[in-house]
Every structure is written in structure tokens, then in C-alpha cells.
VOGU-3710 file (C-alpha; in Angstrom, 3 decimals, decimal comma):
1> xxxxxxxxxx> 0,000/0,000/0,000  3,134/2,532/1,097  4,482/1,544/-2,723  1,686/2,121/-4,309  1,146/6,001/-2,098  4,828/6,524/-2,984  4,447/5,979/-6,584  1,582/8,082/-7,334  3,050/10,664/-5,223  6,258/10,352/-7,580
11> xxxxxxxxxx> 4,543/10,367/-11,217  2,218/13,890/-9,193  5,294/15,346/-8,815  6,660/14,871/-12,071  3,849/15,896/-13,914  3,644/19,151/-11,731  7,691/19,726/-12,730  6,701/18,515/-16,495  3,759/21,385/-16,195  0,910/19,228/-17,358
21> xxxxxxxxxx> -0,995/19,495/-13,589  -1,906/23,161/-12,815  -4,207/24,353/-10,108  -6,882/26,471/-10,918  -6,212/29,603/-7,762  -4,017/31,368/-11,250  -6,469/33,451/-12,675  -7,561/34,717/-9,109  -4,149/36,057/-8,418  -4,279/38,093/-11,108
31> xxxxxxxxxx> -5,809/41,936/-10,438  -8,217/43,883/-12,984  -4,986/45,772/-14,701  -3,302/42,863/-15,486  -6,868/41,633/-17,412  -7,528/44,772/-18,705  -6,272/43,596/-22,929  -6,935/45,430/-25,944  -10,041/44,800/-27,576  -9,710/46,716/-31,298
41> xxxxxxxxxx> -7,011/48,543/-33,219  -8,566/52,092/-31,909  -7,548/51,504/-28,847  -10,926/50,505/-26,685  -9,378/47,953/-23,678  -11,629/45,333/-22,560  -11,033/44,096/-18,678  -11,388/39,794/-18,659  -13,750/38,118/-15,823  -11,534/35,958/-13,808
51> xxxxxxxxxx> -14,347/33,220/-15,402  -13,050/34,389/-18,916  -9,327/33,740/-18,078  -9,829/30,239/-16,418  -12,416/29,420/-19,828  -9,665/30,770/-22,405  -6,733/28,993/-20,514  -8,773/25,446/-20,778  -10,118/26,136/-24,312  -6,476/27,123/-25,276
61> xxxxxxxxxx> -4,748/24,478/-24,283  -7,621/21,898/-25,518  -7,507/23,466/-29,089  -4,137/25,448/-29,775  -1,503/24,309/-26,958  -0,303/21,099/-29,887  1,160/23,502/-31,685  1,548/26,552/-29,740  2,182/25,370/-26,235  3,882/28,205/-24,221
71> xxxxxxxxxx> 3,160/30,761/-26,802  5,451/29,740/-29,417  4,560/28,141/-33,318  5,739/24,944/-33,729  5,233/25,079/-37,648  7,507/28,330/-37,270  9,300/28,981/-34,446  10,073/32,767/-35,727  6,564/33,638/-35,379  5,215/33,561/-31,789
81> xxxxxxxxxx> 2,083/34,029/-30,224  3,807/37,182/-28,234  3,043/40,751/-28,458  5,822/41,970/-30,704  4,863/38,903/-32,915  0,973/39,103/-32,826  1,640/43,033/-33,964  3,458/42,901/-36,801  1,546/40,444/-38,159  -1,198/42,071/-41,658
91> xxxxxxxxxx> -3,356/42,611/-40,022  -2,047/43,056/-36,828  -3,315/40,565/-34,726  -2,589/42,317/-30,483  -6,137/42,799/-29,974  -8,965/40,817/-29,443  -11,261/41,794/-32,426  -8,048/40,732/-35,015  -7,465/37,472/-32,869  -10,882/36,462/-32,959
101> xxxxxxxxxx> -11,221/37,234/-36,945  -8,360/35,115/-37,352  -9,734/32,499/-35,513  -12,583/32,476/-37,973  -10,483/33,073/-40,894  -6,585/32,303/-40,982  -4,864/34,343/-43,199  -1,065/33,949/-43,710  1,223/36,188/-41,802  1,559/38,920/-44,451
111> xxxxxxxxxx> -2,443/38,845/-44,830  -1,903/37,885/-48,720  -3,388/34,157/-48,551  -6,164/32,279/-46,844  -4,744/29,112/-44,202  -7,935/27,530/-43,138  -6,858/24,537/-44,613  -3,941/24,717/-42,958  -4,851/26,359/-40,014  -7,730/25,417/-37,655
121> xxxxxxxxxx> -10,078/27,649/-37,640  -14,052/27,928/-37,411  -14,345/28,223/-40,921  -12,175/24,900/-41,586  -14,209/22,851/-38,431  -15,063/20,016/-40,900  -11,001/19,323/-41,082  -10,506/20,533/-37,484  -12,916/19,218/-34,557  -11,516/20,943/-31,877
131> xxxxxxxxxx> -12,710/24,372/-33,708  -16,509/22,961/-34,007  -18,479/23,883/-31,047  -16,694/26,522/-30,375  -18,780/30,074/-30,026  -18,493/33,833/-29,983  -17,428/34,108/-26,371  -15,129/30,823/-26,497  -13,440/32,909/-28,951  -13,120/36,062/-26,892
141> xxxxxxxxxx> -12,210/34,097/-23,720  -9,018/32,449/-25,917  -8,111/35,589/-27,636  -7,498/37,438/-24,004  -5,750/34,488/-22,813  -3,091/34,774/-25,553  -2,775/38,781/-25,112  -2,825/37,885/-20,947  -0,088/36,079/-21,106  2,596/37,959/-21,866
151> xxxxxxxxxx> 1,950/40,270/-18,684  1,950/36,995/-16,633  4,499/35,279/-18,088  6,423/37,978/-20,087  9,959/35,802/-20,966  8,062/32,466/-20,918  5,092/33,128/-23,373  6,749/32,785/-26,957  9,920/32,205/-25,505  10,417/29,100/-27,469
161> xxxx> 12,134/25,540/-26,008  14,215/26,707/-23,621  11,518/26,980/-21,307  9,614/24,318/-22,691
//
């Protein structure tokens, strides 16, 4: 029976090291400032529910973590899911509004071609599950968890394997 306690004990702690067991007191450390994200390009800042943070954080990691686990692009490790990144992107993709619309509709980083098929993306859900029951305010919740991060997390969040 002691074995048995000592072994799960063992393979908790190595998942908590490894990262994949979290406990869920994270978004209620963080204070209205740090939730406060940018909603659209002309500047109107939308403040996350500690609700919306825990719901993007889950949702993120259930749909997007494969390839972009800690903020970074697998596919391209040049092009993170950081600030700096997400903002130089055509469109620009640091708010809300832009993240969502790309979540809809994946257009390459330039803006020049459509990546749904490549991409997932509500408007490729027949090729991607994950994407298909997602809605309007799933959306929303994931795009402020991407543009939270970076304040939480600022060297971390798109900064690729080393931390990984």
C-alpha cells in the first residue's frame, strides 16, 4: 500500500515539474490591470472576468496548446504568439477583435493568402474538430488568454524551447 502512495506521489510530482498538472487559484491572483487587454485597433481595452481567463486557458490548451504550447509556433518557431509577434503580423493581430477574426479566418502572416486549410479555424471545423463547437465568447475568452499572457508570463510566453 506505502508503494503504491509513494508511486503516485512520484509520477504527481513529475507531472507538476513537467507542467501538465496546474491548479486552478491562477487566474484569481491576477488583479483587474493585469486583465484589462486590448479589444480593437482604436484603442478601446476590454477588462477579462476571472471566469473568462480560467475558460480561455482550458479552451487554449484543448484546441491550440499542440502547436503553440507556451506561446510559441511549432510550424515556425520565428513567429510567436507574443506581443511583438501578434503586432506585426497584416493585419495586426494584439487585440482581441483581429485574434478572434483570425480564428474564424486564418490568413497567412503577411495577410496575402487564406490558411484555413492549414490552419484550424471555425471556418475549416469540418477538417478541425476541436474548432466545431466553439462560439463567440469561447473565442473572446481564448483571444485574451493569448494577449494575458505575456503580462503573466512575459519571458516564458513565446519564448520558445528553452523553457519548454
Amino acid at each position: 500500500m506505502f508503494k503504491k502512495s509513494f508511486i503516485a506521489l512520484l509520477l504527481f510530482a513529475l507531472f507538476l515539474l513537467l507542467g501538465l498538472v496546474s491548479f486552478p487559484v491562477y487566474a484569481t491572483e491576477l488583479d483587474e490591470a493585469t486583465r484589462t487587454v486590448a479589444f480593437d485597433s482604436s484603442g478601446k481595452t476590454i477588462t477579462l472576468t476571472l471566469e473568462q481567463v480560467k475558460r480561455g486557458k482550458r479552451l487554449f490548451n484543448n484546441a491550440c496548446a499542440q502547436c503553440h504550447n507556451g506561446g510559441i509556433t511549432k510550424t515556425n518557431p520565428n513567429i510567436g504568439l507574443e506581443l511583438e509577434s501578434l503586432g506585426l503580423a497584416v493585419p495586426a493581430r494584439d487585440n482581441v477583435t483581429n485574434l478572434i477574426d483570425y480564428m474564424n479566418n486564418p490568413t497567412s502572416y503577411d495577410g496575402q493568402s487564406f490558411i484555413s486549410e492549414l490552419h484550424p479555424s471555425i471556418k475549416s471545423a469540418e477538417i478541425f474538430p476541436k474548432m466545431r463547437n466553439l462560439t463567440d465568447e469561447d473565442l473572446l475568452s481564448m483571444a485574451g488568454y493569448i494577449l494575458l499572457q505575456p503580462r503573466v508570463s512575459p519571458e516564458k510566453w513565446g519564448g520558445g524551447k528553452i523553457y519548454y
